[in-house]
C-alpha positions as CSV (number, residue, x, y, z in Angstrom):
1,X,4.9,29.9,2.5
2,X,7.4,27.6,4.6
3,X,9.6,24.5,3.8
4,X,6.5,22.5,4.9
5,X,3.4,23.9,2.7
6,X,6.6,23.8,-0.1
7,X,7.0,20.2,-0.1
8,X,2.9,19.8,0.3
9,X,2.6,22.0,-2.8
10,X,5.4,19.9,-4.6
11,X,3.7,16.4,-4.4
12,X,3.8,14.1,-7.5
13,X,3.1,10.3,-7.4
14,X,6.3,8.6,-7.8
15,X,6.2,4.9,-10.0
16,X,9.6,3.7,-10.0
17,X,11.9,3.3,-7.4
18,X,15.7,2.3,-6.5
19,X,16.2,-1.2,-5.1
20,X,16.2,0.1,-2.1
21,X,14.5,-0.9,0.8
22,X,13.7,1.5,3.6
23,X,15.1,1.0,6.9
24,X,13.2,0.3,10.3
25,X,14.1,3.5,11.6
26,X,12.4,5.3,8.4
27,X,9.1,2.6,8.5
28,X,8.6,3.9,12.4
29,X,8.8,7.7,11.6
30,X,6.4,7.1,8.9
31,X,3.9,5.2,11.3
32,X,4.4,7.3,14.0
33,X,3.7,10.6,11.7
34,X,1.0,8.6,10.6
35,X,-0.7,7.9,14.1
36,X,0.1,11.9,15.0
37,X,-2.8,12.6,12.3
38,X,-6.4,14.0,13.8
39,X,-8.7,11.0,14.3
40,X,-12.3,11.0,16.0
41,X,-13.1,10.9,19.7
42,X,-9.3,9.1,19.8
43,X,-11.0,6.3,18.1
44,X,-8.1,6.0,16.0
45,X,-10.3,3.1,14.1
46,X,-7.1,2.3,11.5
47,X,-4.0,-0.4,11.1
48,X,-1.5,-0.1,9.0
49,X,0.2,-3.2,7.7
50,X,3.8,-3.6,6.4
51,X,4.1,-5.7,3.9
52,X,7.6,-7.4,3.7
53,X,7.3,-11.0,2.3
54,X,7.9,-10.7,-1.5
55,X,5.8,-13.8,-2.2
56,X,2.7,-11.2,-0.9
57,X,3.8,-8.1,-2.5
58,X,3.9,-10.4,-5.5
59,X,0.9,-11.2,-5.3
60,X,-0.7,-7.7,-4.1
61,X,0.8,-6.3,-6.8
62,X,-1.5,-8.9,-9.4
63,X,-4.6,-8.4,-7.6
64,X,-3.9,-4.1,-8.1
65,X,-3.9,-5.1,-11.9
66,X,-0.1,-6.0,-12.4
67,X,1.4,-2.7,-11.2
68,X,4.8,-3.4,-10.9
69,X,5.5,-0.9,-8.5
70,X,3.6,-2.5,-5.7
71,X,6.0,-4.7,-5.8
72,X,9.3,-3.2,-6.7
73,X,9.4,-0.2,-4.0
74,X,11.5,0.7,-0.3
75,X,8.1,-0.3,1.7
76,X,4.4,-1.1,0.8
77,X,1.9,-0.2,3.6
78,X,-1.8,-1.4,3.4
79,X,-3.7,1.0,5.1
80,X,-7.3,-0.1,6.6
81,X,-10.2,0.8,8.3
82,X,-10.4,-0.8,11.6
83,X,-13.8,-1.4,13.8
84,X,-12.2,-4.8,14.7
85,X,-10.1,-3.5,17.5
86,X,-13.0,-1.3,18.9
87,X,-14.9,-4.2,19.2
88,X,-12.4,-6.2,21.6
89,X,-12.2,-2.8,23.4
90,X,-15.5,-2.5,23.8
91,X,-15.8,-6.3,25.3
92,X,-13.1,-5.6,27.5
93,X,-15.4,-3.2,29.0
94,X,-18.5,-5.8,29.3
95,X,-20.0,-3.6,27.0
96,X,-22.8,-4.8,24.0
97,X,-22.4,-2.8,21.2
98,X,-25.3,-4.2,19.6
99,X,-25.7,-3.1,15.8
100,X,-23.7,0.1,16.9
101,X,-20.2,-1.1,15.0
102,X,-22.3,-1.4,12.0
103,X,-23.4,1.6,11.6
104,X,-22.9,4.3,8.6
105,X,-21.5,6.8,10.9
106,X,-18.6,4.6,12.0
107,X,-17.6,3.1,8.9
108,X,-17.3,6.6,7.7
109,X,-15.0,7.5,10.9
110,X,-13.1,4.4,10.6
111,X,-12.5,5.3,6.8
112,X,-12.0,8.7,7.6
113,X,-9.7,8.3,10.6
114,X,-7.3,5.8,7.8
115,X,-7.0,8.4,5.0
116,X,-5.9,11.3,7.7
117,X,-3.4,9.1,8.5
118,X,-2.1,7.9,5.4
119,X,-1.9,11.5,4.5
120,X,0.6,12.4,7.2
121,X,2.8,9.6,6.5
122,X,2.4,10.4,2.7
123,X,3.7,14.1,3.8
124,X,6.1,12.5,6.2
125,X,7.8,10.1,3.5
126,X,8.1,12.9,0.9
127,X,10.3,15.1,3.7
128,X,12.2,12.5,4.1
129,X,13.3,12.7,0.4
130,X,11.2,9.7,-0.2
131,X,8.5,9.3,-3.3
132,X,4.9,8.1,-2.4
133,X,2.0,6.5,-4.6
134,X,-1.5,5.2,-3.6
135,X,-2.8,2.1,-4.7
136,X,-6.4,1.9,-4.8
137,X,-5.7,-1.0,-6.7
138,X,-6.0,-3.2,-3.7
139,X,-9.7,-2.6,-4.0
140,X,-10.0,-4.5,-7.0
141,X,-10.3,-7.6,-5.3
142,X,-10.6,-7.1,-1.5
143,X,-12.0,-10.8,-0.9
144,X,-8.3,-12.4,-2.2
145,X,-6.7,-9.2,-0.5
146,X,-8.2,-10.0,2.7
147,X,-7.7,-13.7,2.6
148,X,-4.2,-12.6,2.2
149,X,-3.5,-10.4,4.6
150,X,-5.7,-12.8,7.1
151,X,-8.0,-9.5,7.6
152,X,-11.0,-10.3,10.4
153,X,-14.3,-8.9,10.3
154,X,-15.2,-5.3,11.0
155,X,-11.9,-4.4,8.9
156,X,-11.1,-3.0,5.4
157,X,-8.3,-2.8,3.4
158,X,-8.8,0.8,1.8
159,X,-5.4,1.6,-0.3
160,X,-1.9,0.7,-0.5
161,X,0.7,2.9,-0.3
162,X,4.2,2.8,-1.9
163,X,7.2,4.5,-0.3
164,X,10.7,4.3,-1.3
165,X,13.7,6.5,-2.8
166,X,12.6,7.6,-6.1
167,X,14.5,6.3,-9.1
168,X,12.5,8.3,-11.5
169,X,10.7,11.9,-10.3
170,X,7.6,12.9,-13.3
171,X,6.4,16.2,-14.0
172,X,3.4,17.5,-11.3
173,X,0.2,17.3,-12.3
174,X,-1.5,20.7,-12.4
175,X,-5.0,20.1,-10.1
176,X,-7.9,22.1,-10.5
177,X,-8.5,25.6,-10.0
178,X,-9.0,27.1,-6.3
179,X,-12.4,28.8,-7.6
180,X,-13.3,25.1,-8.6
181,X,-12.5,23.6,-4.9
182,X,-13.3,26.6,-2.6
183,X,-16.4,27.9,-2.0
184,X,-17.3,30.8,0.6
185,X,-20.5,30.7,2.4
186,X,-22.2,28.1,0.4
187,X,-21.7,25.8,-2.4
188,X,-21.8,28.2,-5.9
189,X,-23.8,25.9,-8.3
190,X,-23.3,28.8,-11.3
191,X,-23.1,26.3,-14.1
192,X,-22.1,28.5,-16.6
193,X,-19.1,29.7,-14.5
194,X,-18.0,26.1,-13.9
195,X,-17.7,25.4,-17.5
196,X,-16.0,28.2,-18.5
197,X,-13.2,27.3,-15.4
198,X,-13.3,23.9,-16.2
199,X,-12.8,24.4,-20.6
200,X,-9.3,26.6,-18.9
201,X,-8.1,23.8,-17.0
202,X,-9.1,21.0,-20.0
203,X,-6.8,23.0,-22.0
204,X,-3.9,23.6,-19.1
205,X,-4.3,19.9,-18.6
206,X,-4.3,19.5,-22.3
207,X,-0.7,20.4,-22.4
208,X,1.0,19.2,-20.0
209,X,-0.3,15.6,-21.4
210,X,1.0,17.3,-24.9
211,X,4.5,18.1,-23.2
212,X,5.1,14.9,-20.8
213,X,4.3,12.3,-24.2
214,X,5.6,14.9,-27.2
215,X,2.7,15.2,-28.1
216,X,1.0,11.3,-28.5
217,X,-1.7,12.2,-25.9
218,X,-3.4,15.6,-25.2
219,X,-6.2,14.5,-23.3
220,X,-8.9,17.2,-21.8
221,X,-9.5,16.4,-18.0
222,X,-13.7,16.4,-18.6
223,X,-13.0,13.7,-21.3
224,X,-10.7,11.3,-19.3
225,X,-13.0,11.9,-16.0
226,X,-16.4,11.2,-18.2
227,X,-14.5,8.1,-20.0
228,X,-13.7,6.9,-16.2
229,X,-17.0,7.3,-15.1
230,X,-18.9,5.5,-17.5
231,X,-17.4,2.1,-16.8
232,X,-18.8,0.6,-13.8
233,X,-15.7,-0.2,-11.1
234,X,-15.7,-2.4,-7.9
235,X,-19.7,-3.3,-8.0
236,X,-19.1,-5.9,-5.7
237,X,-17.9,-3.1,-2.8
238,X,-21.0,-3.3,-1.1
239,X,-21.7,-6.8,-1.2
240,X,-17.9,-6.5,0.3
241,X,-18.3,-4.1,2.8
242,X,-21.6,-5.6,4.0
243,X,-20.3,-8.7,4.7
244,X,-17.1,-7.1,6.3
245,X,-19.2,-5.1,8.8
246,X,-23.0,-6.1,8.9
247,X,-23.9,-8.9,11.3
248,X,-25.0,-12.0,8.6
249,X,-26.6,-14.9,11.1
């Protein structure tokens, strides 16, 4: 254990913040901590945007389903996967990339390469004393987003992120058991085991709902995650990212 894997450990999403926002200096350690993150043959296929006019965050904030927060924090950053800049590198070179840019792999590297990032500025913010929240949100809509946020083609808007001094810290969530997450060797498909480590954490899961509302919600994680799943979210994604990355003439 060190101060580091401490303040890892100690993560919680943080939904209300001071009127503060967060200076220059503390926007470029968080981008800079961001592009320090592993990323794929130095592809780096990501761009962060800053979002500062409050007639946008305004508006981000309604298309993430009127989460106040997106609006009312230090800093929102829209984090996005980025083949758009490959591309002009690419033609800088003379090269033809054909269908190339397009293709499963590097979507998945240029989503990849974004949520490293956003995970060391998340990290970076919260040792800075700052609180952090992801807004997935964005996707609700990611044809308004990207008109926008002028977004070209061969570029995503993935996730917001909220950053700013906390004005408000909750409880941490309690996350799954190791023997749930970590496998050796091979992925254990014991059924029977699962369920009887997944009925402990429904009822450790149970009570902290019980304890952060007094006792007006006492939800079992397998419940609230089967609920979730059973309504059908974004269908339009695909339609979305096709059109973002797939050649249409």
């Amino acid at each position: 254990m060190n101060d580091i894997i401490a303040q890892i450990i100690d993560h919680r999403s943080v939904r209300s913040f001071k009127d503060q926002e967060l200076t220059k200096e503390e926007i470029h350690t968080i981008v800079k901590a961001a592009q320090a993150a592993s990323t794929s043959s130095l592809l780096q296929a990501y761009t962060i945007l800053g979002i500062t006019d409050k007639e946008k965050k305004a508006k981000l904030a309604e298309l993430a389903g009127n989460q106040s927060y997106v609006e009312h924090n230090g800093h929102l950053f829209v984090f996005c996967a980025d083949a758009h800049r490959l591309e002009i590198a690419s033609q800088m070179e003379g090269v033809d990339l054909g269908d190339t840019l397009s293709s499963t792999e590097n979507f998945m590297i240029t989503v990849i390469d974004a949520a490293l990032a956003a995970q060391n500025a998340s990290i970076a913010a919260e040792s800075m004393g700052l609180g952090i929240c992801y807004i997935g949100g964005l996707r609700n809509n990611l044809y308004e987003v990207s008109k926008l946020l002028s977004i070209p083609k061969h570029v995503i808007p993935l996730f917001g992120l909220v950053v700013g001094h906390p004005a408000q810290m909750v409880d941490k969530k309690p996350r799954l058991p190791m023997e749930l997450v970590y496998h050796e060797n091979g992925y254990q498909t014991n059924a029977v085991e699962t369920r009887k480590q997944l009925e402990q954490y429904n009822a450790i899961i149970s009570a902290y709902y019980q304890e952060r509302t007094n006792g007006k919600r006492a939800d079992r994680w397998t419940s609230q995650i089967a609920q979730m799943l059973t309504q059908k979210s974004r269908a339009y994604m695909k339609e979305y990212v096709q059109s973002q990355y797939m050649d249409t003439q």
